[in-house]
C-alpha positions in Angstrom: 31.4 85.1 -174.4 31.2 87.7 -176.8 30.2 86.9 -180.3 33.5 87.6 -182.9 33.0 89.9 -185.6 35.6 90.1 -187.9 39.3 89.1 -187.9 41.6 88.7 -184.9 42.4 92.2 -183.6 45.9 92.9 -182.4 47.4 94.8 -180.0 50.6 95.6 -179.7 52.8 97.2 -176.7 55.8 99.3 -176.4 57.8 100.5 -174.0 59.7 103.8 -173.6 62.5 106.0 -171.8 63.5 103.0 -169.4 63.0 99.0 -169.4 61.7 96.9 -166.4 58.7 99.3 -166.4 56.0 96.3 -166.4 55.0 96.0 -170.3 54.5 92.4 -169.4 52.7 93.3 -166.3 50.6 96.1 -168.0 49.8 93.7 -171.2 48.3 91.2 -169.0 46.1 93.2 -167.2 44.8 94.2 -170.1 44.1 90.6 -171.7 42.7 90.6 -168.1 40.4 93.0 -168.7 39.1 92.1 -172.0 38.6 88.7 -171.3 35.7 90.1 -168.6 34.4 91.7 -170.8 34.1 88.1 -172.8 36.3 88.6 -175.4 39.1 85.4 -176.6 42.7 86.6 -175.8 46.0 85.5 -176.8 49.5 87.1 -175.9 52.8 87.2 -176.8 56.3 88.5 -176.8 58.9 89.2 -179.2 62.5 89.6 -177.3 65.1 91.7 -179.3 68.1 89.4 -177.7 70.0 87.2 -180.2 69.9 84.1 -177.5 67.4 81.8 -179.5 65.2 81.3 -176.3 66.2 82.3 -172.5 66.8 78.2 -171.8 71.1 79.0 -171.5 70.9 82.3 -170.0 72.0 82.5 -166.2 69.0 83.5 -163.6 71.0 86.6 -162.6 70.9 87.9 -166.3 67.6 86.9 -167.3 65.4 85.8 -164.3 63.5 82.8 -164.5 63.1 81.0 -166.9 59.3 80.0 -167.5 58.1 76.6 -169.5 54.7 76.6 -171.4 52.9 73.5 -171.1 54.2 72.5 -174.3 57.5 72.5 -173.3 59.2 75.8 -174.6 61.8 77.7 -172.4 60.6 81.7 -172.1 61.0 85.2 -171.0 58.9 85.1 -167.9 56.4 87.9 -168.8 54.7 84.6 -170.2 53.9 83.8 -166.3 51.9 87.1 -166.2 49.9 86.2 -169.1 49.1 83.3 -167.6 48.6 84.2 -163.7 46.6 87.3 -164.7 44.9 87.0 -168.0 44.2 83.3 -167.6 46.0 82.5 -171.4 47.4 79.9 -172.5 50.6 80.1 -173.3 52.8 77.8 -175.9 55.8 78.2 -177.9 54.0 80.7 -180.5 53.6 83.0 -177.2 58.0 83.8 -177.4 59.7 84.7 -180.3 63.5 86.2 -179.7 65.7 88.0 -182.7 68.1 84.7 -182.6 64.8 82.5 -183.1 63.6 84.5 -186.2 66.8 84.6 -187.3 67.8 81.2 -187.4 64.5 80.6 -189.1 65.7 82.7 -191.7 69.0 81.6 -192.5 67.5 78.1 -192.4 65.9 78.6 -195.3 68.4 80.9 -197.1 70.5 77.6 -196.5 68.0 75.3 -198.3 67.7 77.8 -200.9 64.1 78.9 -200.1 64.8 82.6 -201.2 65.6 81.2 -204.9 69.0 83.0 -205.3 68.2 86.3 -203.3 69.4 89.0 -201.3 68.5 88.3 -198.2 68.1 91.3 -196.1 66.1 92.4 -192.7 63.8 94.1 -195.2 61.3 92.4 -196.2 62.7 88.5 -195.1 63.5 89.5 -191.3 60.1 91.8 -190.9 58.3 89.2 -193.1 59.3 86.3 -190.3 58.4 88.2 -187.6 54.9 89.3 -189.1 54.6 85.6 -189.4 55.5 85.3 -186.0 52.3 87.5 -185.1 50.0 85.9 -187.3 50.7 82.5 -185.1 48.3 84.0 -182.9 45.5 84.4 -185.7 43.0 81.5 -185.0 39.5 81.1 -185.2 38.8 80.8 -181.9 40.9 84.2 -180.7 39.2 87.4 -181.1 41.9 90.2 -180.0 45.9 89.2 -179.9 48.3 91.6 -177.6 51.9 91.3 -178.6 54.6 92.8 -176.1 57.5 94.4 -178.1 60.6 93.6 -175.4 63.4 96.3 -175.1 62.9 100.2 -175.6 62.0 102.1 -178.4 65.6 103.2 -179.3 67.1 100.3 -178.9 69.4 99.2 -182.4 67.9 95.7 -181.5 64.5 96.7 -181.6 64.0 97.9 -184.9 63.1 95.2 -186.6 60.5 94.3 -184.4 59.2 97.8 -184.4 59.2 98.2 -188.4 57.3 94.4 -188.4 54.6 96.0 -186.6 54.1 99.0 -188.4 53.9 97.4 -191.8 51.4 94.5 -190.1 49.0 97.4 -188.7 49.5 98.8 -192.0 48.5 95.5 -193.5 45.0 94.5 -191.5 43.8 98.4 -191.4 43.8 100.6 -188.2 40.2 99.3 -187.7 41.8 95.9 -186.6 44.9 97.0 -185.1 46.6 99.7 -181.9 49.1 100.4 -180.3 49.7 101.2 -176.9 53.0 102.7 -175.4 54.3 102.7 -171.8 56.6 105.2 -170.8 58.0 107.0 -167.5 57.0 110.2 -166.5 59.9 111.0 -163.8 59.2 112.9 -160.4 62.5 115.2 -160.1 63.0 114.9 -156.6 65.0 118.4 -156.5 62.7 120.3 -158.8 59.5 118.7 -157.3 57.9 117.6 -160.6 57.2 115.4 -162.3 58.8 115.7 -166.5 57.2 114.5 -169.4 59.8 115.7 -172.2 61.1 111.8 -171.8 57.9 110.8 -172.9 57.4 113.2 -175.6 61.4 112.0 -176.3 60.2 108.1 -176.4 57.0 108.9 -178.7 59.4 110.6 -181.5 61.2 107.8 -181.7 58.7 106.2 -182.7 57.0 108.1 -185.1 60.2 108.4 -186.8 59.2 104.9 -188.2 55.5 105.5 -188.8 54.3 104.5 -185.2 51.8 107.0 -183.5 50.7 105.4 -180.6 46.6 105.0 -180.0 46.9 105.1 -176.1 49.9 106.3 -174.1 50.1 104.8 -170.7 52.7 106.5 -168.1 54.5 105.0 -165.7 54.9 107.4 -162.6 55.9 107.7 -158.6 52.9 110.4 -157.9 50.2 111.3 -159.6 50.1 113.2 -163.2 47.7 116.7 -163.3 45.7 117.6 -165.9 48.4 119.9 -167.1 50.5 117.1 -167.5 48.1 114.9 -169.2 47.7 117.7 -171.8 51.3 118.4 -172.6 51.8 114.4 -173.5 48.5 114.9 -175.4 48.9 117.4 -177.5 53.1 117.0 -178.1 52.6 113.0 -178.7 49.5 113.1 -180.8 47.0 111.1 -178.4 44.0 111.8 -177.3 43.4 113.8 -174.2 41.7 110.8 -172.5 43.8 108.1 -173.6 46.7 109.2 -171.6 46.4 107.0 -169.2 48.2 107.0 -165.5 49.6 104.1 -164.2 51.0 105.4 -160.8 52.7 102.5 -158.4 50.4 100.4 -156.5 50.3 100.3 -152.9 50.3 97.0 -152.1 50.3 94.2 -154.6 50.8 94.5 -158.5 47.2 92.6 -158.8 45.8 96.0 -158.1 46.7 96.9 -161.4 43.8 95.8 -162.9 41.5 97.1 -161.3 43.2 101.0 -161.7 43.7 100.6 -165.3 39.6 99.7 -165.5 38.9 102.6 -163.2 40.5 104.7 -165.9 38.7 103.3 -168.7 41.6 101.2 -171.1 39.6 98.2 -171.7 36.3 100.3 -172.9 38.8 102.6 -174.9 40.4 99.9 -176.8 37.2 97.8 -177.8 36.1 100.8 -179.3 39.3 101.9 -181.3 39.3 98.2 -182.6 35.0 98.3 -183.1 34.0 95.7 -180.9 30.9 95.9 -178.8 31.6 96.9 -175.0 30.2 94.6 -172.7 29.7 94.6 -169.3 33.2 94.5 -166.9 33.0 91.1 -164.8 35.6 91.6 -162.0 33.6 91.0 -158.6 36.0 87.6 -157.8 38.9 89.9 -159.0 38.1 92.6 -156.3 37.5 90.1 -153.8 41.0 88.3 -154.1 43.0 92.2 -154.0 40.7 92.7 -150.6 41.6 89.5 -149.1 45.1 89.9 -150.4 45.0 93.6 -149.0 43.1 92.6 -146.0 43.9 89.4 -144.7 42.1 87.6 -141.9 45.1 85.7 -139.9 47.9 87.9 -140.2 51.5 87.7 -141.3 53.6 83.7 -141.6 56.5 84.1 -142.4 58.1 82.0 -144.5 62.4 81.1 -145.8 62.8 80.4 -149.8 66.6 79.2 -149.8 67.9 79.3 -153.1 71.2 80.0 -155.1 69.7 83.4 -157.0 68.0 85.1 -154.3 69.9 87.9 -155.3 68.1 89.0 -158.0 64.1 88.6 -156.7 62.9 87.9 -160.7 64.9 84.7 -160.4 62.1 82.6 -158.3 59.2 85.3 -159.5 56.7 82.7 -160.2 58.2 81.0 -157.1 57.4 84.0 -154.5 54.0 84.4 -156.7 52.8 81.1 -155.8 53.6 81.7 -152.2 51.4 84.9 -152.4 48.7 83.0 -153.8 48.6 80.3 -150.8 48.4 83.3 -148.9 45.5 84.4 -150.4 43.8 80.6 -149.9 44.3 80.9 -146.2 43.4 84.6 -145.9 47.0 85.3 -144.3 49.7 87.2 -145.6 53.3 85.3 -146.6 56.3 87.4 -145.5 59.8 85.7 -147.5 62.8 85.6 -145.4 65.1 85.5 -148.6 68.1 83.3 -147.6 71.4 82.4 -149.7 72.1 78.5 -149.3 75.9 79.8 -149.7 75.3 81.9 -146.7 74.0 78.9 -144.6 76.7 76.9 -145.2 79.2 79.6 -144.0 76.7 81.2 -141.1 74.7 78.4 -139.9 71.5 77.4 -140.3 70.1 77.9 -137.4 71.1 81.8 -137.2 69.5 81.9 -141.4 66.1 80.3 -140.3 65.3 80.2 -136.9 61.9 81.5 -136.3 60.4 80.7 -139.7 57.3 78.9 -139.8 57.5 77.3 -143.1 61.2 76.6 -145.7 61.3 76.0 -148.9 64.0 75.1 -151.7 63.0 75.7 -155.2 65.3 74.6 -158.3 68.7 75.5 -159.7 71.6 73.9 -161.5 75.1 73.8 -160.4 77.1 72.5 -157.1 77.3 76.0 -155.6 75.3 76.1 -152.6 74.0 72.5 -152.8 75.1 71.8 -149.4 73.3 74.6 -147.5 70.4 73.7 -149.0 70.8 70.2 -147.5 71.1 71.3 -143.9 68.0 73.4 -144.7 66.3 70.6 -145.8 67.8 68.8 -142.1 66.7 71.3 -140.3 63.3 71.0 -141.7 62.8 67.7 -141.2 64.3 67.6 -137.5 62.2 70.2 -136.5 59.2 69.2 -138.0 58.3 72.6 -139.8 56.3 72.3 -143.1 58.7 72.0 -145.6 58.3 72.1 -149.7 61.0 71.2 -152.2 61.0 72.1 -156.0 63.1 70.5 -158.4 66.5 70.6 -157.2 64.9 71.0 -153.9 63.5 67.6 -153.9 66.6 65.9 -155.1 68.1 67.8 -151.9 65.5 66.1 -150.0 66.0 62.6 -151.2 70.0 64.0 -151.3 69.4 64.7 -147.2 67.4 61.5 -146.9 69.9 59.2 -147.9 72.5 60.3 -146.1 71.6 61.2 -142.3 68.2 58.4 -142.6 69.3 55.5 -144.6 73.5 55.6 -143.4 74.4 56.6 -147.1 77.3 58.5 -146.5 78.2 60.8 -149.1 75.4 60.1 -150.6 74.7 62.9 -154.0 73.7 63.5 -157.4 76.3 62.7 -160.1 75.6 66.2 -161.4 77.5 67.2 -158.6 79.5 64.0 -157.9 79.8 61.3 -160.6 82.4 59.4 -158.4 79.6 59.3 -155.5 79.2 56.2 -154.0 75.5 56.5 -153.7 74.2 58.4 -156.4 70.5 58.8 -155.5 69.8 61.1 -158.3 71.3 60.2 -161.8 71.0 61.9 -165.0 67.9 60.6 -166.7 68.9 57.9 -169.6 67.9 59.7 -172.6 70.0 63.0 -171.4 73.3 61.1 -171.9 73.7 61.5 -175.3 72.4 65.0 -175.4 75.3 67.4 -176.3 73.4 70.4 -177.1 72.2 73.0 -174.0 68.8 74.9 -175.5 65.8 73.1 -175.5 67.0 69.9 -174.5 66.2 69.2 -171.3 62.9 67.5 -170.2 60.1 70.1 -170.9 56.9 70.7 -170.7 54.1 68.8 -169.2 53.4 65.1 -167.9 51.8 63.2 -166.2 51.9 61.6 -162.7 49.9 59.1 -160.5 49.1 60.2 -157.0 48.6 58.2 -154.4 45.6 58.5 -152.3 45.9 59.1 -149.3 49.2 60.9 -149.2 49.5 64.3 -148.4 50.2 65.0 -152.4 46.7 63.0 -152.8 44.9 65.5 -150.1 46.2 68.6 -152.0 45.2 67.4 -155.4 41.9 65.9 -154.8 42.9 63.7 -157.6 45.0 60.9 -158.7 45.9 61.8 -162.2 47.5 65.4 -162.7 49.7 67.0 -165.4 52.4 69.5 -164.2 55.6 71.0 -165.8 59.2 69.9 -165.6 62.2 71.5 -166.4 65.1 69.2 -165.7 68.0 66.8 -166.6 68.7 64.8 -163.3 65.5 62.6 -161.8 65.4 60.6 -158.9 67.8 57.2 -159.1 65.1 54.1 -158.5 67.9 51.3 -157.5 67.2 53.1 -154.0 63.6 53.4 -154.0 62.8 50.4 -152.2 65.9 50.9 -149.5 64.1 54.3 -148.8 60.6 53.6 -148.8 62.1 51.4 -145.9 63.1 53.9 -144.2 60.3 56.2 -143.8 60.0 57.9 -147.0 57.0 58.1 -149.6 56.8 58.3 -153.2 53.3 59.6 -153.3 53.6 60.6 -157.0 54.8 58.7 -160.1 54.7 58.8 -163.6 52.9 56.4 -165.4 54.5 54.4 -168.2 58.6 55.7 -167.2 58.3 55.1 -163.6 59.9 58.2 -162.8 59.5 59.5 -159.3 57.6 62.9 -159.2 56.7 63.3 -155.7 58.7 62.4 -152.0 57.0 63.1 -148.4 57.4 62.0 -145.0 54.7 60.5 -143.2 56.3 61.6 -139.4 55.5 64.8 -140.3 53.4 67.7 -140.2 54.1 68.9 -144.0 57.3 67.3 -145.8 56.4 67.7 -149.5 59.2 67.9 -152.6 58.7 67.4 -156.3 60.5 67.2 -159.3 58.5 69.0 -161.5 57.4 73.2 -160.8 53.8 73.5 -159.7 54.5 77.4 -159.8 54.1 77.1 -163.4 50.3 77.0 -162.6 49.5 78.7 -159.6 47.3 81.9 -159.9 45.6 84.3 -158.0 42.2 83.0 -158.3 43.4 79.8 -157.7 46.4 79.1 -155.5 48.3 75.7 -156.9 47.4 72.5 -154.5 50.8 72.0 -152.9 51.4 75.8 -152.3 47.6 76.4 -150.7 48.2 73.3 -148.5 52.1 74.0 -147.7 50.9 77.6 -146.4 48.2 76.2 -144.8 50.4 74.2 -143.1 53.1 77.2 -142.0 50.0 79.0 -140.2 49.3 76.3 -138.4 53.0 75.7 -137.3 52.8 79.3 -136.6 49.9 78.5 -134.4 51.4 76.0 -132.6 54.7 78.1 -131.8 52.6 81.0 -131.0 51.1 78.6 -127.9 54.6 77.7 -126.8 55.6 81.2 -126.2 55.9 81.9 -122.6 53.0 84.2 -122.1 53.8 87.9 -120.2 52.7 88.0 -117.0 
């Protein structure tokens, strides 16, 4: 680890001409990046919207929603902080407009601004630059903050006026700022145009903002011609327009091209820190076996209620790619409506799959096709893993066609039910209010050896993030542990059932909590290396029943 000298340096990262052009993902690989070459990293995001954290927003506006170990509901960028850079993210890693607003008008309430005007300058700019300084601590030497939205944006101003008087503030030595843009390729004309860029950099030093490094977006590569133009029209040095061209095969390439290109080197020495050597041998390794994988293709069904928007399950479809990784095989997702299963069929959805899983959701829509998937599952013995709402489908399933509970459902979907097997939790029945409110963050659970929980884990005590109101109803544990099925995973002190399985089977695994919050590259979660390892081996097996050609 590198010695600190000095302050906490900050970063901060723009985006320009379009959104979704991977800020979060670009920002990550460069916390990667820094932290090989031994440097203390901390991220975060500041989100124009007025929502006061993504907790109420629907999956198809937003995409997932992902909770910090402490509990706090944000934009999902945070997942490639953490998957990629290794950070630690908490609830100073997400600030939105609403949140600094209501901070604001808090305290204009209780009189904190002594009989002022309160305006957005200084009392909005001032909250957000304390909003950055969260990340000042003793034990972080460089902080990069992604700026959400695009320069342009009404919304965005604020946030892009807070970081110009903050770089102001702790001197260019200890402060940059990079910009990601698009550089188009004109299909008709053949060419690629930087004039967007050059557009997207204007705006921004119409407010004082000249950015250190330009990064560019683009579909084919940029010449040096191009490079030059954005150089010399957007004030950045030749070699710190950088190209980001589209990977080939897996976004956890992008690493390694930005180091090729020389990023991490040029922003140690715009902030004067001392480059040390680039550590990314296990990096390499992981893209090769991900590129390059021993075993193949298994393919694998995720059956959700989002699937049409692929950013509603991303650190869900992640994870999978992870296990993959484990097992040196690559995971191919069959991407499957549970609305459509209910109206086509299961078996015409998910026949030929070698592995299905349900991950979470709220709502009755759908909840029935992901019960016959989790039948079909456990009829036909094929590994099976259930997330959240995917395990109360399981018990859901369970009780109905093992145990003769007819009808049997959760009261979010049917508070008449005659067997509710999942129940709102006790302390959510007084809770009125939507943000925030829901069990969040992480406990703890018991696992019991011996289980196929206790194999993943290797352990008996583990921590893992929830994000949920319903839980599992214990007036029918014991009837069900009758019957066949195992609660392999409890937490300690509430009793509260964490993990279900099936011993009769080759892989039956659902929890209540979402292991995806910490699966990464490096290392796959447990429950996802052990529920892919389990699909290859049920593609094995199905491979040998195939009639062979004669």
């Amino acid at each position: 680890m590198a010695t600190r000298t000095g302050p906490t340096r900050h970063i901060f990262v723009t985006g320009g001409v379009v959104s979704s052009l991977g800020k979060g993902l670009t920002a990550a690989s460069l916390a990667l990046l820094l932290e090989r070459r031994g440097y203390r990293v901390k991220m975060q995001k500041l989100d124009p919207y007025l929502n006061v954290d993504p907790g109420t927003m629907s999956p198809y506006q937003h995409g997932e929603v992902y909770v910090t170990v402490d509990g706090a509901e944000t934009d999902l960028d945070l997942g490639h902080y953490e998957r990629f850079g290794g950070v630690t993210c908490n609830r100073n890693s997400n600030y939105t407009s609403g949140s600094i607003y209501r901070s604001v008008i808090c305290r204009e309430r209780e009189g904190g601004y002594l009989g002022k005007t309160v305006q957005v300058i200084p009392h909005i700019t001032d909250e957000i630059k304390a909003a950055i300084r969260s990340l000042d601590a003793d034990d972080v030497d460089i902080a990069i903050t992604e700026i959400g939205g695009t320069a342009g944006d009404i919304e965005s101003l604020p946030f892009l006026e807070a970081i110009r008087q903050f770089r102001h503030e702790i001197g260019r030595q200890n402060g940059l700022f990079i910009h990601l843009t698009l550089v188009p390729y004109i299909k008709a004309a053949g060419e690629l145009k930087t004039k967007p860029s050059q557009q997207s950099v204007g705006i921004l030093r119409t407010i004082g903002i000249i950015p250190d490094i330009l990064i560019c977006r683009c579909e084919h590569s940029m010449t040096d011609e191009h490079k030059e133009k954005l150089a010399l029209f957007c004030d950045v040095d030749r070699n710190k327009v950088i190209e980001e061209k589209d990977v080939e095969h897996s976004i956890y390439e992008v690493p390694l091209e930005l180091a090729r290109q020389d990023v991490d080197v040029y922003i140690m020495e715009l902030l004067h820190l001392h480059v040390n050597p680039l550590k990314l041998d296990d990096w390499e390794t992981m893209v090769n076996t991900l590129i390059h994988p021993e075993h193949g293709t298994v393919e694998i069904a995720v059956v959700g209620k989002y699937i049409s928007l692929k950013d509603a399950y991303k650190s869900i479809y992640e994870s999978l790619t992870h296990g993959g990784i484990a097992s040196s095989v690559k995971v191919e997702v069959r991407m499957v409506e549970s609305e459509d299963i209910e109206k086509q069929g299961v078996e015409a959805l998910l026949k030929g799959v070698s592995g299905i899983l349900v991950p979470g959701g709220f709502g009755d829509r759908g909840i029935e096709g992901k019960i016959k998937t989790v039948e079909y599952a456990r009829m036909n013995k094929i590994p099976f893993f259930g997330i959240c709402l995917g395990m109360q489908c399981a018990t859901i399933e369970f009780a109905r066609h093992v145990c003769g509970m007819k009808n049997a459902n959760s009261t979010e979907f049917n508070s008449e039910t005659a067997f509710p097997v999942i129940d709102m939790m006790v302390e959510q029945k007084k809770v009125t209010a939507k943000g925030g409110t829901m069990r969040l963050g992480a406990f703890p659970c018991k696992v019991t050896e011996g289980t196929k929980a206790g194999f993943a884990y290797g352990a008996t005590d583990i921590q893992e993030r929830h994000r949920h109101r319903y839980e599992f109803n214990n007036k029918y544990r014991d009837q069900m542990a009758k019957q066949g099925l195992v609660f392999s995973g409890i937490c300690p002190g509430r009793d509260l059932v964490e993990i279900v399985e099936l011993k009769d089977h080759p892989w039956f695994v659902a929890c209540q909590f979402h292991p995806e919050f910490q699966s990464t590259a490096l290392k796959a979660h447990p429950l996802f290396r052990d529920f892919v390892a389990a699909a290859v081996k049920f593609r094995g097996k199905s491979e040998a029943r195939k009639p062979k050609k004669t």
